[in-house]
C-alpha positions as CSV (number, residue, x, y, z in Angstrom):
1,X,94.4,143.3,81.7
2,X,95.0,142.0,78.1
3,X,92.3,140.3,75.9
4,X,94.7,137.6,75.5
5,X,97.8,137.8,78.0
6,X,100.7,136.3,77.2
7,X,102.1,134.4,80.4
8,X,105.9,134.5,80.8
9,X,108.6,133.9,83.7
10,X,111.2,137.0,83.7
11,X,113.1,134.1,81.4
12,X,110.7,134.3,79.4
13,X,110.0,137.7,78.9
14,X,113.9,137.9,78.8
15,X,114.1,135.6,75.8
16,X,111.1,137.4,73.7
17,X,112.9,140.6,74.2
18,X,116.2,139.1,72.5
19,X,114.4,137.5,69.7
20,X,112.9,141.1,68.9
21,X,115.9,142.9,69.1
22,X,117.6,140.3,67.0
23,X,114.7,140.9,64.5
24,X,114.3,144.2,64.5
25,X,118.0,145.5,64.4
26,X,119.9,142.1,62.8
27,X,117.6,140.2,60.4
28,X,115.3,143.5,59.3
29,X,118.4,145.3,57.9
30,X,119.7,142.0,56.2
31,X,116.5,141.3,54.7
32,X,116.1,145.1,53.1
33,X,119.9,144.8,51.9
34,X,119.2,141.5,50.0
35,X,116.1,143.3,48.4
36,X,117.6,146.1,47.5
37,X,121.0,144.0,45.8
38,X,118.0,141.9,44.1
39,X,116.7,145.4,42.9
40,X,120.0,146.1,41.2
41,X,120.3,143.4,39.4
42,X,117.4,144.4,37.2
43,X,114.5,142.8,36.5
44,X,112.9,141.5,39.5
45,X,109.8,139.6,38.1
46,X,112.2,136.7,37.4
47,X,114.2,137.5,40.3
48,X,114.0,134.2,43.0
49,X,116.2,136.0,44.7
50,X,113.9,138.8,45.0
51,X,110.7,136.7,45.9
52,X,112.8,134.6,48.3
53,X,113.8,137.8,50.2
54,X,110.4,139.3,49.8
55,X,108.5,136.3,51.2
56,X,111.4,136.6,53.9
57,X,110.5,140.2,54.9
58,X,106.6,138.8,55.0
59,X,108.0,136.7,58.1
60,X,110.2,138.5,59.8
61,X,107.9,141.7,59.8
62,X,105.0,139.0,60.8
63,X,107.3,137.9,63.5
64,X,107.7,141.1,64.9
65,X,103.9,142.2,65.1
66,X,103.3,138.9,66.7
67,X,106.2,139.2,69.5
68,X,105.7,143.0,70.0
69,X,102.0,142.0,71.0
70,X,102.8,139.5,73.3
71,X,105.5,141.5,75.0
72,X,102.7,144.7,74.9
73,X,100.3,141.9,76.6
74,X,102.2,139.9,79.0
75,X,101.7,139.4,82.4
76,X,104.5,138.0,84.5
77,X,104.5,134.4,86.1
78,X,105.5,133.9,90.2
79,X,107.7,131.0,90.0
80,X,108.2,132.0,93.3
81,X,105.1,132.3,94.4
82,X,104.5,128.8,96.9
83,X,101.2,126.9,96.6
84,X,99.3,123.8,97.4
85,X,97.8,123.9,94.0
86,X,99.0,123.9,90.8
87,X,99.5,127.5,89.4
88,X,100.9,128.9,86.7
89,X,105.1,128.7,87.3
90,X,104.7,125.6,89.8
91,X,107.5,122.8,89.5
92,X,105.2,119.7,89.3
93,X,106.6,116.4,89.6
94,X,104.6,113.6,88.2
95,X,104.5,110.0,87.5
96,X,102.7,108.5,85.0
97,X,101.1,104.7,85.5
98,X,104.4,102.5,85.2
99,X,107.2,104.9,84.4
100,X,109.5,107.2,85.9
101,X,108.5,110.8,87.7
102,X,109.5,113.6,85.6
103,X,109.2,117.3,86.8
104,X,107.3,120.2,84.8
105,X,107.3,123.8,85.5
106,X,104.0,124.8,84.3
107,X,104.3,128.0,81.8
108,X,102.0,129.9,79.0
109,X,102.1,128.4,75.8
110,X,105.1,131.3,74.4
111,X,107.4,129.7,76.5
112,X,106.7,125.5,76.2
113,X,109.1,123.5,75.8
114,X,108.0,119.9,76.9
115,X,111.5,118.3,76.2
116,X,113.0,121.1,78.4
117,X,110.7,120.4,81.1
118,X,108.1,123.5,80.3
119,X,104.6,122.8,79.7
120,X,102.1,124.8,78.3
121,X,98.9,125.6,81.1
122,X,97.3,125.1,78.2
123,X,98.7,122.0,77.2
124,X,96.2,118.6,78.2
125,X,98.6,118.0,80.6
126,X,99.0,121.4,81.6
127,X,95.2,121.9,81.4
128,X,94.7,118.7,84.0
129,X,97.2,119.8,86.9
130,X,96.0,123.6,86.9
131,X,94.5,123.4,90.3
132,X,94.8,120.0,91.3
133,X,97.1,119.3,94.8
134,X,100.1,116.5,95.5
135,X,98.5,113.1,96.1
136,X,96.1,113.9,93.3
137,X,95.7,112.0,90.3
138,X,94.6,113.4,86.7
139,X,94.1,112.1,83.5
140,X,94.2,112.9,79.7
141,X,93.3,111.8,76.3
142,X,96.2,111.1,74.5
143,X,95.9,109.8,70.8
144,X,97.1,106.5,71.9
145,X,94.5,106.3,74.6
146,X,93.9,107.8,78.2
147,X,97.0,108.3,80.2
148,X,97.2,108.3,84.0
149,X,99.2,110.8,86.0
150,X,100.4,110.9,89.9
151,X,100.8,114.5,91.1
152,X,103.9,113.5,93.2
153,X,105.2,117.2,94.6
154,X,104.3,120.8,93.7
155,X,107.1,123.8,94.6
């Protein structure tokens, strides 16, 4: 197994595989075109057009290391996998003290996205429910103070 695995859903993995294509065959060839036109126009070491596309090559080809290790490192989430616990890929619903339940599906950090109902396992939140049961209650240290959670289903 990886040193460090990177934890996706097939949706997931899916999306990662996009984003590198995108990079590697789109915003790569863009990025050398603009250099290259900034070449042309003579002398580059007044050239922001030539440092903006060279700083922009710095990220992209960052980018691309960074997702080609994680997709050379993942391991795959069971988000059908059932369980009485909270695992990686369960659908928790929870309630905190006085508010509605809202419904989680517990993911690695590549994929959060708490406003789309994806939080990280390594999250506080995320971090609290890994193992815990429905009926159980967990709690976290949020900057405004200790918040209380109901672990109200897991699927």
């Amino acid at each position: 197994m990886a040193e460090n695995p990177t934890y996706l859903t097939p949706e997931g993995l899916q999306k990662l595989k996009e984003e590198l294509a995108h990079l590697t065959n789109v915003r790569r060839p863009e990025i050398a075109l603009q250099i290259q036109q900034a070449k042309g126009e003579g002398d580059i070491s007044d050239s922001s057009g030539y440092e903006e596309a060279k700083n922009m090559q710095g990220f992209i080809e960052g980018r691309i290391a960074a997702l080609e290790q994680m997709l050379r490192d993942t391991v795959m989430i069971d988000t059908t996998e059932i369980s009485e616990k909270v695992i990686l890929g369960s659908l928790v619903k929870v309630q905190e003290d006085g508010e509605q339940p809202e419904e989680y599906l517990l993911v690695g950090p590549a994929e959060a996205d708490p406003v789309g109902g994806r939080i990280s396992n390594e999250s506080p939140l995320g971090r609290a429910l890994m193992g815990k049961r429905a009926g159980d209650r967990v709690t976290i240290d949020a900057p405004s103070g200790q918040i209380r959670f109901r672990i109200l289903e897991i699927n």
